[in-house]
C-alpha atoms as a printed R data frame, in Angstrom:
   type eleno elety resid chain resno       x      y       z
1  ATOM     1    CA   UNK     A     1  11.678  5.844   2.993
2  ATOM     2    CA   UNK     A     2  12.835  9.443   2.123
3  ATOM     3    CA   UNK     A     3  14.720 12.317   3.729
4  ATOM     4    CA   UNK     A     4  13.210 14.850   1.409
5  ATOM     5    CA   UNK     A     5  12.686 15.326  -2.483
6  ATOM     6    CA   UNK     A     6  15.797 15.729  -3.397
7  ATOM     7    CA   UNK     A     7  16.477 12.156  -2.088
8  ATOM     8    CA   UNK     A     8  13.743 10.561  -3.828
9  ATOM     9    CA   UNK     A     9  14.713 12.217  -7.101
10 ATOM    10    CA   UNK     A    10  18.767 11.240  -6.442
11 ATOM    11    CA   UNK     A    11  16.991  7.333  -5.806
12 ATOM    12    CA   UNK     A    12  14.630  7.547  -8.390
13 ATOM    13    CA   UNK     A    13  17.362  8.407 -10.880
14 ATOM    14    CA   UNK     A    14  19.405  5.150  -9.262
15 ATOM    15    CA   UNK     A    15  16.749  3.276 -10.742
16 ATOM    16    CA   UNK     A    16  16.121  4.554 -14.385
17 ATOM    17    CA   UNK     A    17  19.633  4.555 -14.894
18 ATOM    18    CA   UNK     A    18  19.022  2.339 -17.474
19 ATOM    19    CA   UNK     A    19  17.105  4.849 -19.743
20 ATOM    20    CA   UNK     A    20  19.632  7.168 -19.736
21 ATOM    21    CA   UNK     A    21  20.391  5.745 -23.557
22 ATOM    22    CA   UNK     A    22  17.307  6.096 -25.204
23 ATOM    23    CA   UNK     A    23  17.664 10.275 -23.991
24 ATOM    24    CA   UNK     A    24  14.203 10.863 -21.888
25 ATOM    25    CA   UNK     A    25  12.680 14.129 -21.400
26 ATOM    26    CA   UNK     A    26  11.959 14.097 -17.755
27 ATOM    27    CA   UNK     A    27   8.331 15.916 -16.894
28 ATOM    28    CA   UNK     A    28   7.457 17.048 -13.826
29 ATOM    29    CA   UNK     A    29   4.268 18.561 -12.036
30 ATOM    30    CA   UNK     A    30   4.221 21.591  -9.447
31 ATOM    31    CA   UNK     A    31   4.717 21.313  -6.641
32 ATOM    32    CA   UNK     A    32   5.879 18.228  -5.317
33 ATOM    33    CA   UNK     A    33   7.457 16.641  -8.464
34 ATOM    34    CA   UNK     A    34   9.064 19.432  -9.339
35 ATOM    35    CA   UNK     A    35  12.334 18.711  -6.851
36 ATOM    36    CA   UNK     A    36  12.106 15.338  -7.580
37 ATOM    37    CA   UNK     A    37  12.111 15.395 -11.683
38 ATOM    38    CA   UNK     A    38  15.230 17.772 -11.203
39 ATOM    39    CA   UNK     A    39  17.049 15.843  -9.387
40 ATOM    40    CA   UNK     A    40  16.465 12.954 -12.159
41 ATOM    41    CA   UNK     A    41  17.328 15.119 -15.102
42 ATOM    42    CA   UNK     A    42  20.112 16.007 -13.176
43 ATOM    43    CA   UNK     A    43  21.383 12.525 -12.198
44 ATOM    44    CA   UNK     A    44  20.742 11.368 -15.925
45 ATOM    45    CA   UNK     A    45  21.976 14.286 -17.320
46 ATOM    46    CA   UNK     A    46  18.672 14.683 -19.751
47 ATOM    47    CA   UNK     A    47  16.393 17.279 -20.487
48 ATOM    48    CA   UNK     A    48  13.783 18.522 -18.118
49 ATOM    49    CA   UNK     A    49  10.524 20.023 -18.460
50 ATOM    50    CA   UNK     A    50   7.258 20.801 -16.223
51 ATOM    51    CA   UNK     A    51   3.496 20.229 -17.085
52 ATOM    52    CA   UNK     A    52   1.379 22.339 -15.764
53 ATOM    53    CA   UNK     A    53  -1.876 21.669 -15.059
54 ATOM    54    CA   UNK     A    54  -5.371 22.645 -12.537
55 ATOM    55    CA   UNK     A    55  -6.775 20.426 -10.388
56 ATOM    56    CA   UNK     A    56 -10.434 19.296 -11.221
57 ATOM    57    CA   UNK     A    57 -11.796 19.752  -7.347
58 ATOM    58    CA   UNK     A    58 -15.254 17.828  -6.168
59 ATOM    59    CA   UNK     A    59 -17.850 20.779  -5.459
60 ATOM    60    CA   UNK     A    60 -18.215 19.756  -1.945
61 ATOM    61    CA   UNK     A    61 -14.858 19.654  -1.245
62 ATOM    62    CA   UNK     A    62 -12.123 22.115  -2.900
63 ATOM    63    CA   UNK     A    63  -9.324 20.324  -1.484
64 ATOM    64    CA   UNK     A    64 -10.070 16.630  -3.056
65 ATOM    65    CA   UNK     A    65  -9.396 15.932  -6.301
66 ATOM    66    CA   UNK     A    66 -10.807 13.499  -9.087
67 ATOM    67    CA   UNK     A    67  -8.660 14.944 -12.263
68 ATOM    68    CA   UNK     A    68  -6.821 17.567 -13.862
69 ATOM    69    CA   UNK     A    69  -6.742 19.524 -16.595
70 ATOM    70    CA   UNK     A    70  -4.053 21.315 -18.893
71 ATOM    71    CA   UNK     A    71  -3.898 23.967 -21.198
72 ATOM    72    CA   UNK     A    72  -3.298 21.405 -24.418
């Protein structure tokens, strides 16, 4: 569906186009979304930000997830 990040971001953009108006902040969340929310504020030419935030693992196993959690 994708080559990479960058070329979801570059598609993704495509397709809020139509937001570009109303001046979004794009917000993005290490690691993955980080490339991709670039390449939107980019494309839109819009302000870009990230959220950072801590996975909430299950005690059994560290790697799953069921939430997160930020500093506000």
């Amino acid at each position: 569906m994708f080559k990479n990040r960058k070329d979801a971001g570059e598609k993704l953009a495509k397709a809020l186009e139509k937001y570009k108006a109303e001046n979004p902040l794009i917000l993005a969340i290490p690691r993955g979304g980080v490339e991709v929310g670039l390449q939107v504020a980019r494309k839109l030419k819009v302000d870009f930000s990230l959220i950072i935030a801590r996975k909430l693992p299950f005690p059994d196993n560290p790697e799953a997830g069921f939430g997160a959690i930020a500093e506000d």
